[in-house]
Each structure stands twice: as C-alpha cells, then as structure tokens.
N, C-alpha and C positions, 0 to 999 in steps of 0.2 A: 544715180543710185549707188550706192557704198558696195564697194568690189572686195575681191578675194585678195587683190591685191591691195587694198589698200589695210585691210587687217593684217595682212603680212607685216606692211611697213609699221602697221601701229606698234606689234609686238615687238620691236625695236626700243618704240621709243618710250613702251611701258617696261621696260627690263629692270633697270636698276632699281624700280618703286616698288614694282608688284612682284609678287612669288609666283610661281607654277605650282598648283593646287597639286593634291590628290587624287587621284581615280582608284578607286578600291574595288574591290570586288566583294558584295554582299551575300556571305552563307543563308543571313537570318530571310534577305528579302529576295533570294532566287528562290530559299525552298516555299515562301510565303505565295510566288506567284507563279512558279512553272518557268520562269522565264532566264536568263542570266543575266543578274542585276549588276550594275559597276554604279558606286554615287559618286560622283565628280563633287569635292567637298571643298568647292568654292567658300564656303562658310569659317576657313582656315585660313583664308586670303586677311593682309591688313587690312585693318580697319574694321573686319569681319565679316566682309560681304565684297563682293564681284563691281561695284562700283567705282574703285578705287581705278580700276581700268582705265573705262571709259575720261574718269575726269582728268587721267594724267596724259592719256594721247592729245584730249583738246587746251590742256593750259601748254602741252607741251609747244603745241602749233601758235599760242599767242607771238604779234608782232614785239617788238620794243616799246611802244610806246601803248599797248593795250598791258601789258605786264605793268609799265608804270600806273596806270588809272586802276587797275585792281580789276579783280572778278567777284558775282555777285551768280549767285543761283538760288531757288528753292528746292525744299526736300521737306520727306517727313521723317530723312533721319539717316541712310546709308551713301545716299549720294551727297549728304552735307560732310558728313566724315572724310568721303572721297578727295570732292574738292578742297574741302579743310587741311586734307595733310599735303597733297601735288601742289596746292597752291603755295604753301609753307614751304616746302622742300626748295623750291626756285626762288624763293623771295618776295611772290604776290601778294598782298594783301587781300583777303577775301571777306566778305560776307555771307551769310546764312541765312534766309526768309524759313523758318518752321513753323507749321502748324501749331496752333498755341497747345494744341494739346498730343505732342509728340512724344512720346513717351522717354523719360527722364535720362535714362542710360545714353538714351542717342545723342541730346542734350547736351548732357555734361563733357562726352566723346566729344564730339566736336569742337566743344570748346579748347580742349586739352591739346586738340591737333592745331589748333591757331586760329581757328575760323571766330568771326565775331556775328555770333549768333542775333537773330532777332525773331522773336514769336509774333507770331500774326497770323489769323484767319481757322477757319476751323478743319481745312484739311488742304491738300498739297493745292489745288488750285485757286484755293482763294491767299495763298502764302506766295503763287506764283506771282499774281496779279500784283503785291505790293513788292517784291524783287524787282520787277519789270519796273516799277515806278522809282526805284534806286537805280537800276541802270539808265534811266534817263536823267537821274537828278546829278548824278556822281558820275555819268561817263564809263563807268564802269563794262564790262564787258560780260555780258548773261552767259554763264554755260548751264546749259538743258541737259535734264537728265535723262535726256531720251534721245530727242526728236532733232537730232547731230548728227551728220556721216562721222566724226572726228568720234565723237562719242560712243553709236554704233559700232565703229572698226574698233575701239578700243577695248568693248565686253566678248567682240567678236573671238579676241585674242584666247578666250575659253574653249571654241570648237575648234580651233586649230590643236590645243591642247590637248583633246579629247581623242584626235585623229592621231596623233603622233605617238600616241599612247597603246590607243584600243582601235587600228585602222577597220577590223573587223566589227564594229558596231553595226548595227541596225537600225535604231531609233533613239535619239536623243530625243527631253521630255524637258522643255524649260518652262517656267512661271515667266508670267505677262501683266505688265502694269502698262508703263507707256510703250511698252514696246522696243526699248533700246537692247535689251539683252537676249533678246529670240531673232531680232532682226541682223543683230552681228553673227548670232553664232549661225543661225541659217543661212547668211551668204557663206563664212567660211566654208561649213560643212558642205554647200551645194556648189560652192567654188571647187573642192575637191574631189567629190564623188557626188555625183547628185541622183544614187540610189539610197542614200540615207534618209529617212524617215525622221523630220522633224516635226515634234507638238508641243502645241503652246497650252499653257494650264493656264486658269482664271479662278479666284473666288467668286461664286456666285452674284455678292454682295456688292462685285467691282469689276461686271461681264461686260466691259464697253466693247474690248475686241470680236467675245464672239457675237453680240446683236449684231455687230456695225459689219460682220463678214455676211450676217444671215438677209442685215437688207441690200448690203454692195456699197454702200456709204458709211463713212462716219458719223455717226454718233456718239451724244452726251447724254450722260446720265444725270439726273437731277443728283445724286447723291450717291455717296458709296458707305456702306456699312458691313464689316471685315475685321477680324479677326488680324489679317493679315495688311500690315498698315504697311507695308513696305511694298504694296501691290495696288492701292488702296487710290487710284487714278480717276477721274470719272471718263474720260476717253482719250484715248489711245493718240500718239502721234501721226501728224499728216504723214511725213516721210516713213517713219516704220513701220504705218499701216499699208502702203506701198509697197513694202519690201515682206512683209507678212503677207498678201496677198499673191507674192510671187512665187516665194519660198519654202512659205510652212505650210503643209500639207495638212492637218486639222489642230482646230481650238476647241478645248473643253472645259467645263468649270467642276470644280469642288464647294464643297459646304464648310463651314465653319467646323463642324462637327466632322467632318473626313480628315480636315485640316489639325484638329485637334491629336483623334487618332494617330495620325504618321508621328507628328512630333513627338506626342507621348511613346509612340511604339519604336521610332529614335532614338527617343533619350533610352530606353530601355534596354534595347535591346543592340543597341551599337555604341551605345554609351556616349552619343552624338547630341550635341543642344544645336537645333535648329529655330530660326524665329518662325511666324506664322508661315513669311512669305519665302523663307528657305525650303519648307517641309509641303510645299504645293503639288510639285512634278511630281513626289513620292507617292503622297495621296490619291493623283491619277494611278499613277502603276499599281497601288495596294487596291483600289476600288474600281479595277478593270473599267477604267474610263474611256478608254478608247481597246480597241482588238489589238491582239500580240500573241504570235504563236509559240509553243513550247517550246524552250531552248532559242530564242531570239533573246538578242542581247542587246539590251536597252542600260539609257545610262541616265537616270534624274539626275540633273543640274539641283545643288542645295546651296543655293546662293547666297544665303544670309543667315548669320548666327548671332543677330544682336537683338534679343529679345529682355525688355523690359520685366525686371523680377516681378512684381507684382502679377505682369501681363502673364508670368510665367506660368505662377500659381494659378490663377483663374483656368488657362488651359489643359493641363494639368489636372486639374479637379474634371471638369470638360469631357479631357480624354478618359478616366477612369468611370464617369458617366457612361462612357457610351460603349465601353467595351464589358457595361455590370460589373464592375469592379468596385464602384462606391454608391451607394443609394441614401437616401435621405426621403423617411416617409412620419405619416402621423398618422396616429391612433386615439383612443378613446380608452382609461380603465376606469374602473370605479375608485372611487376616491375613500380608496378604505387600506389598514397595514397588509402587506402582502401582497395587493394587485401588480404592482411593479416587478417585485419579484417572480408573480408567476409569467409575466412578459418576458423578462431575462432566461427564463426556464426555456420556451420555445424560441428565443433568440440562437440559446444556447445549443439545445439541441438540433438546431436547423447548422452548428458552425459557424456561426456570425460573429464577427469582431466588432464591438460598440465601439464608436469614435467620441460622440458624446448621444445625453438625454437632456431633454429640454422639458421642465413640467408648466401647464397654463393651468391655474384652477381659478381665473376672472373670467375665461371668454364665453362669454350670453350665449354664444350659439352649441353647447353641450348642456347637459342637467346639472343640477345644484350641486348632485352627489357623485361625480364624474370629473375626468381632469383629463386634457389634452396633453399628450407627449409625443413631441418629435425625436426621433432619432437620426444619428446618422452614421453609417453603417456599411462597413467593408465587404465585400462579397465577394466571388467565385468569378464570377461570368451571370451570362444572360440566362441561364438552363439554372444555376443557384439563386438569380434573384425570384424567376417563377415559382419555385419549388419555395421559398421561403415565404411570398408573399400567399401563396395555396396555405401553403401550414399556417399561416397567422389569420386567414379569414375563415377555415376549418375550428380555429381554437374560439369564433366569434369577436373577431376583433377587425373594426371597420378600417378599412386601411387605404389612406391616399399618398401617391406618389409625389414627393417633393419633387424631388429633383432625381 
C-alpha cells in the first residue's frame, strides 16, 4: 500500500511540472455553513486540474527503455492532459484513449499538450479496454488514472500541501471517481496527523465507491450518468479501494442538481469556474452531507476547472433552476388583441423579467380560440416563484411548470 513516504518522495519529482495550488480562505462559504471553509484551488493547477501530478510522478519512474516504446492511457479528459504534457516535457511519446464523447475542450487540450488523441467507446471504461489493446499491440506502457501507488503518491502531493499550509485542519472533503486522488491525499494526511477527518464525495449517478463500501466488496455499475464526467467511473480501483477502506473515514454522494448549485454559487460568488467534478467536495459542505461542527475547519479539494462551454451553459441554466432564479412555464390566453398584454400586466406587477415568449396557435390539445405561450422568466428565489405562480392561477390562468 502507498506510504506517507512515498508521497514525500513524489513531491520531489513533481516539482519542476506542477505548481503548489492555492488554499484560500472562504468569507462567502464559512458564513454560508457555520463552518471555517479554506478551498484548496487545485483547479489553478496546469492543465487545470490535480491530475497532472499523479501522471508526472509515474512517467517520471519510467525505465529507459519503456520511455522509448511510449505511454498510452485512457481518460475522459484531465488525466489525458496530465499525461499529455509529463509525457511531452521528457520526450515520450504518448497516446490518449477518450471517450467518443468527451467533451471538446478537453479534446482539443490535449492535443495542444502533445498527446495523440483517439476517441473510442462511450465512457472512460470502454476507452480503457481499447488503450489496453494499444499497450499490448505497441508495447507501450499503460499509465492508470488511478489504480497506481506511483500515481496515488503523486495526487497525494495535494494533502501534504494542505498540511503545510493549514496544519490545523479538521476535515478535508475530496471527490471520488477511481479513487486515485482521496487515496493519495488520505495516506498523506493520515501519514501525518491521523486525527484529520477525511471524505470522499460521489455523484450519485457514478456511486461505485459508496455501494461497494456498503456491501464490503467491489462493485460495478452497469453505467454512470453525471453531470460530472471527470468523476464519471463505473467502479472504483482495486488498490484505492484498499486504501479508501483504511483511510477515509465516510463516503457520500451529491445530485446533479447539488452539483449544479455549488458551481453556479462558485462562479458567483468567488468568481471561481469549477467543472462538475471540481465543485463536488463543495456541494457536500454546502448540502450538510455529512456532520461538522461550528467553527471546524474543513477544506474542499476543487480539483478541476476544465468544464466544457456548452456543458457550462446547460449547468448554469440547471443551477439558476434550482436556486428560482430562472423558471420556464406555459399557459393558455385567448386568442383575441390584448390577451397577451394583460399576462405581461401580472408578469409585471409580480417583478418578473421575461427572457423570452413563445406563442402555439396549432396545438389540438387547447380550443380554436385560445393559444399556448411559454415563457421563460427570471425570478427572485423560491418564495418569488410561489408568489408569482399564486398570482397567475388567482388571475385564471392554467399554469404548468417547464422547467
């Protein structure tokens, strides 16, 4: 099992590649939770995410002659950056196995860092399974984005980081996909004080670690569906479920929609872009996912800020969902001059900002003389959506919530 000491040694040999992140101290999210927040803002790290670590401790360890035959890994997009640039920096040649449908930024990223990309399969383990058939065809040499002590010791290099900084911590709060970056930094952290309170976060959508703690075995999940693709595993590593068993003290999961929240309430409010599965740990602390006492100081790991603009948008819209800040509903007026206007009337008078109006005067399912309008519509909060949607069924106006 991967020692205290051998994350020492890693930090060594990740020094010249990698930066020493951030640890800040959050006004918005200690007074949001009673707690004293610090975010360790991995997501500042090259490449943009906490991966870059791990993969330059294990090319760093390549022989001579596995340097010559090249390295091959899959990802769905931070660990291919990772090994894209350490392997570049030394003169490896590398390959990339991605998901076909990885989202484009990370894509292009890795390309730019040297790695020679290949799409294949529909998420990181079936992109694994044709990687593995390139290191057997090419000799090549597989680096895992996880399931490596070399790899382990080298994300681990973040809770040595944490300690040197903020010795008085309490509970660090990391995101879990295969388990390479809770299993580093929980040895660290419990290499040096092993009263610190480590937890491991999950999206719901991609809960292989906490089933697989709840039956005492490993398991697979038929499929993972997330928000957060940088997390997005169907189960967990042999070896860092091992070391997650020893170390981390509990595993929780988040919702898409919690998920959503943090980031939105991130970019907002710290003026921080985090990707799905950077803004995971946060979403624990913001949605009291697990117990923390007043004035305990807890430090979410935000380990990645390479979020796909499209994907952005979608979340984004998502997060203003869920906090009433954007509603999208349809009604019924009569299909006569004026109707429209007297809707704008109580739009108006409730304070509502129209985004846009959509009119249907074909759909069968209202009368002849009648027309369907969707709007969609900026709001207050949750207490302004009620109160709007009272005042429009009050005025006789049948109203179904889009979105």
């Amino acid at each position: 099992m991967v020692t205290v000491e051998d994350v020492q040694a890693a930090r060594d040999r990740v020094a010249e590649t990698t930066r020493q992140t951030p640890l800040e101290y959050s006004h918005t999210f200690s007074a949001m939770t009673g707690a004293v927040v610090h975010l360790k803002l991995e997501l500042f790290q090259r490449t943009g995410s906490f991966k870059l670590r791990g993969a330059t401790n294990r090319i760093a360890t390549l022989s001579d002659e596995e340097r010559a035959n090249g390295v091959v890994t899959a990802s769905a997009g931070n660990h291919a950056q990772g090994v894209a640039l350490a392997a570049t920096r030394i003169g490896v040649d590398s390959t990339i196995v991605m998901p076909e449908h990885a989202p484009i930024s990370k894509v292009k990223a890795t390309r730019s860092y040297g790695g020679d990309v290949v799409l294949y399969g529909e998420d990181y383990d079936e992109a694994a399974e044709r990687a593995h058939e390139i290191e057997r065809e090419e000799g090549r040499t597989y680096v895992h984005a996880f399931d490596d002590d070399y790899v382990m010791a080298g994300q681990g290099t973040i809770g040595l980081e944490i300690y040197d900084e903020l010795p008085e911590v309490d509970t660090v709060v990391v995101p879990i996909g295969g388990g390479g970056l809770i299993s580093g930094i929980a040895t660290a952290l419990k290499g040096l004080d092993p009263s610190i309170r480590v937890v491991g976060v999950q999206a719901e959508g991609a809960s292989s670690v906490a089933e697989s703690l709840r039956k005492g075995e490993r398991i697979e999940r038929d499929s993972v569906e997330t928000i957060a693709d940088g997390i997005a595993t169907r189960t967990v590593g042999e070896r860092t479920f091992e070391v997650i068993r020893e170390c981390v003290d509990s595993v929780v999961t988040v919702s898409d929609s919690e998920i959503a929240v943090a980031l939105t309430t991130l970019l907002e409010r710290s003026k921080t872009l985090a990707e799905g599965a950077g803004a995971v740990a946060l979403a624990a602390v913001i949605e009291e996912k697990f117990d923390y006492e007043d004035d305990e100081v807890i430090v979410p790991a935000l380990c990645g800020g390479n979020i796909d603009l499209n994907t952005l948008t979608n979340v984004i819209v998502r997060g203003l969902v869920e906090t009433g800040r954007y509603l999208r509903i349809k009604t019924v007026l009569k299909d006569r001059p004026g109707a429209l206007e007297e809707l704008v009337g109580v739009l108006s008078d409730q304070q509502v900002n129209i985004y846009a109006i959509e009119h249907d005067r074909t759909n069968r399912d209202v009368a002849m003389n009648d027309a369907e309008v969707e709007l969609d519509l900026e709001t207050r909060g949750p207490d302004h959506v009620d109160e709007l949607l009272a005042a429009l069924r009050e005025h006789g106006y049948p109203v179904e919530v889009l979105v």
